[in-house]
N, C-alpha and C positions, 0 to 999 in steps of 0.2 A: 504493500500500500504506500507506505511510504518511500518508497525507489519510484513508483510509476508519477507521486506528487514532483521528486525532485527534477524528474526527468520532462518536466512542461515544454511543449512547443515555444519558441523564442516568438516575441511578436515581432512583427517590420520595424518597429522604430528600434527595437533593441539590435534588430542585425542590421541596419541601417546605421545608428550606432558605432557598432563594432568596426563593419566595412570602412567608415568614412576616418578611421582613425588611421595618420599615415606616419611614416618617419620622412622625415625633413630635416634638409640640410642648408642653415642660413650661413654663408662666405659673403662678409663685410658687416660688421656690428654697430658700424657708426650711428647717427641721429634715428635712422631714419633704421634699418637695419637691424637696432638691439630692439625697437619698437614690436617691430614684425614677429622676428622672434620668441616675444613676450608673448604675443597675442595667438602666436600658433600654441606657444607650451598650455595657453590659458585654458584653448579649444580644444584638449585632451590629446594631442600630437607628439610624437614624441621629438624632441626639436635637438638638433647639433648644432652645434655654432664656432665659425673660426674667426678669427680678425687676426691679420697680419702683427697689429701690438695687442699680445693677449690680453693685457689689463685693462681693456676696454671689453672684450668679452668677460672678464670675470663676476662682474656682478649677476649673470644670467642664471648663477648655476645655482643661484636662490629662487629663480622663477622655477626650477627642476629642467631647465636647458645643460644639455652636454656638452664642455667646451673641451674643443680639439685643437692639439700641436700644432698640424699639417693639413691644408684644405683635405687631402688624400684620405686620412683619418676621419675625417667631417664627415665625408661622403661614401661612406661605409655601409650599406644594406639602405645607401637611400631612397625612397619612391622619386620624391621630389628633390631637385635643388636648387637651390633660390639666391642670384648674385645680387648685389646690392653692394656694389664700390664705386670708387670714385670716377672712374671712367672707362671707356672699350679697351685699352689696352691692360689697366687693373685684372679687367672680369676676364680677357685672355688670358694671361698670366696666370692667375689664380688657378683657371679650369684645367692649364695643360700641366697643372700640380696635383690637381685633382681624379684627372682623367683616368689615369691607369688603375683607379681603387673604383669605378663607378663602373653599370653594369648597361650594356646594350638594352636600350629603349629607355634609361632612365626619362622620367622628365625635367627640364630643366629651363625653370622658370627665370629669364633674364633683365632684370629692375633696374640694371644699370643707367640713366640716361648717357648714352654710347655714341645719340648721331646717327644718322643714315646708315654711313659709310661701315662704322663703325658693329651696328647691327650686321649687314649684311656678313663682315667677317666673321662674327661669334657665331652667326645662322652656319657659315661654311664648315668653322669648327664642329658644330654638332653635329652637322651630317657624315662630315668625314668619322665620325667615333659612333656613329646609330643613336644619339640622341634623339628623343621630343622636344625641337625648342619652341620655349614659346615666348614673343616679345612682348615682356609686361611690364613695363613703367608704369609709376604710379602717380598721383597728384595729390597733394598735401604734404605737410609740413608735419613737425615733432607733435603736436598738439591733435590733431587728430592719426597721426600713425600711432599714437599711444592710447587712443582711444580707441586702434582697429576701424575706424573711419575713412580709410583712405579711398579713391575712385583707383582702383585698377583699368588700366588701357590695354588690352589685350589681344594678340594677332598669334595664331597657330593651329595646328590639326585638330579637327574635331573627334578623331580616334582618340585622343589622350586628352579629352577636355574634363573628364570625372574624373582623373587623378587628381586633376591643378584645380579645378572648384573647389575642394575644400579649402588648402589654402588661401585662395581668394578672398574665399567667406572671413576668412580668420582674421586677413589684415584689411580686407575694404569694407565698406557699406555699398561701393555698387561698382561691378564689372561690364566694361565696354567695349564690345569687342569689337573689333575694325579686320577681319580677314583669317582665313588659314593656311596662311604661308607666313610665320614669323621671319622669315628670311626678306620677305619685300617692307620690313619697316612699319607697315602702317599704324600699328600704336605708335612703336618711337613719333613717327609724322604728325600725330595728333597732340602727342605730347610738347612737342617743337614749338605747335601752333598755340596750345595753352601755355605754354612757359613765357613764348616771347610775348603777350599781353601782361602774364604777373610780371615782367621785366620790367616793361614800358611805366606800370602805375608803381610798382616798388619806388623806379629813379624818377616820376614825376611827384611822388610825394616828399622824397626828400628836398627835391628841388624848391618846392615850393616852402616847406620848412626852411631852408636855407633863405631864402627870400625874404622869408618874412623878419627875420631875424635878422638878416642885412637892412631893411629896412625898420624897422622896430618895430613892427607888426604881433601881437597878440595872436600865434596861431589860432588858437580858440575863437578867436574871431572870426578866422577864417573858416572854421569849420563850422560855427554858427549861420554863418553867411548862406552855404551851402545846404546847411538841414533840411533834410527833408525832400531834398530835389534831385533830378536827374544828373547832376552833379555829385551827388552825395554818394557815398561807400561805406561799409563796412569793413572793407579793408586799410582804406584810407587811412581812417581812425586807428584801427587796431596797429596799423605798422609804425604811425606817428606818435604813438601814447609808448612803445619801444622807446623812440629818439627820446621825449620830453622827457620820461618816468628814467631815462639809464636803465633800461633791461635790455640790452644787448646781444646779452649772456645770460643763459644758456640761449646759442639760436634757435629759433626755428629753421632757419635755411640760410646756411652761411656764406658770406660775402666770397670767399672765394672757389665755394662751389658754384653760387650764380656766375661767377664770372666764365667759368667752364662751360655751362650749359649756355651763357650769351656767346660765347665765341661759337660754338654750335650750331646754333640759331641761325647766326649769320652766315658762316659757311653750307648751312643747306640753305640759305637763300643763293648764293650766291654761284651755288654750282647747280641752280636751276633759273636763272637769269633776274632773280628778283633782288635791288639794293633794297637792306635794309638799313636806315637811317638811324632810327629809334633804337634798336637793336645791338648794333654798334658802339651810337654814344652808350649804354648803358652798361657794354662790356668793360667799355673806356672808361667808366667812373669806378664801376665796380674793381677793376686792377690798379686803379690810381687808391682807392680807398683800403686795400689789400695792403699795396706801397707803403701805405702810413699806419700800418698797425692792426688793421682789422679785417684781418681775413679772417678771425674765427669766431667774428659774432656776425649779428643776425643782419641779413642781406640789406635793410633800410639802412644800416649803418654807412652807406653809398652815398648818404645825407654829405660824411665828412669832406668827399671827395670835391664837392662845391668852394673849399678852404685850400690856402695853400700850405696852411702846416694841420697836425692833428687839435682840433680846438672841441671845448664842451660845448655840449648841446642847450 
């Protein structure tokens, strides 16, 4: 009686459950990165984690994340692997470290913002090893990737799209997918196309900060001016209350990553005939304001780059 009790049929949600529990393997732990990996260990996943300076991964291994020597290690019995570094030649690097301990058809989720050009060589890499790549950059900042909130942009085979939806689920609030060929870019492309607008209103708010302040201007005035109208943001505010308040630090998205991803920008305009003006200047403030000190706080700090030495806000 009691053997036939213990022995119950499993309902769907419980094998449903089980199934969707994967191992995952997150290479780069930085901002954006130790986030993701929090929010998969959260989702019941069993998570790996490498960063190039381990003591940036170490605080993970309180979330119940496994952190590894050697990407290689990382990526040891993994379903998924998810890069997340600084740029396409980083998430190169990393994977042909990686590669020889990973198993034909992994899938291999790629978050790097890489670039066109960039994509298409990590796409080449995966196919040459039998990888599933899929190009996933995401949108958001430290503040919602900690809250698992992020939009994933996502391009790849839809035979390996139920591996990588759980992860998805784990670190976004909503996936968008643009194509099944990770190798032709079209998330990176979309992402390109979102980045270079947060670029443009990032360095038009500092500008305008700096203005007012060259002039003696009451920003708050200026934001009052604006209330309420077609002019008005929520971003605006939130990136400028950074500048005024000194919170700099910790970024959300730091001045000299944006600089990487504005050079980007501009080069895939540029090697498809489009000048970008906006684009450009904002690379050009963002590495001048790198120059004087602040490559590692938060991207409005491009404010500074309006000065010709480092000065307070």
């Amino acid at each position: 009686m009691g053997r036939r009790q213990s022995a119950r049929t499993r309902t769907t949600e419980e094998v449903d459950a089980m199934t969707d529990k994967l191992t995952v393997s997150v290479l780069g732990t930085g901002i954006m990165g130790a986030a993701m990996a929090r929010n998969l260990a959260r989702a019941g996943h069993t998570v790996h984690a490498w960063n190039r300076t381990r003591a940036k991964a170490e605080p993970l291994a309180a979330e119940g994340v496994r952190i590894a020597d050697t990407p290689a290690q990382a990526v040891q019995d993994a379903d998924v692997v998810l890069t997340i570094l600084y740029d396409g030649p980083a998430a190169l690097d990393t994977m042909r470290e990686a590669v020889p301990a990973l198993r034909p058809g992994t899938a291999w989720v790629q978050s790097t913002t890489a670039g066109i050009e960039g994509v298409a060589e990590l796409a080449a890499f995966a196919r040459e090893h039998g990888l599933l790549f899929y190009d996933a950059p995401v949108l958001g900042t430290r503040q919602p990737a900690e809250a698992g909130k992020l939009t994933v942009l996502a391009a790849g085979p839809a035979e390996g799209r139920e591996k990588v939806t759980p992860v998805f689920d784990a670190v976004g609030a909503r996936t968008v997918w643009s194509g099944e060929d990770g190798a032709q870019g079209g998330a990176t492309r979309l992402k390109l196309v979102a980045n270079s607008w947060v670029l443009a209103v990032t360095a038009a708010a500092g500008e305008a900060l700096a203005l007012s302040k060259a002039l003696g201007v009451d920003p708050r005035g200026f934001f009052d001016l604006v209330a309420g109208g077609p002019l008005d943001m929520g971003y605006l505010r939130a990136k400028s209350e950074l500048v005024l308040e000194d919170r700099l630090t910790p970024p959300q998205f730091a001045v000299n990553t944006a600089a990487k991803d504005a050079r980007l920008i501009v080069q895939a305009g540029a090697d498809h005939g489009v000048r970008l003006d906006v684009a450009e200047a904002a690379a050009a403030r963002m590495e001048r304001a790198a120059a004087q000190g602040h490559a590692d706080e938060d991207m409005v700090a491009a404010y500074f780059a309006s000065f010709d030495e480092k000065t307070d806000s």
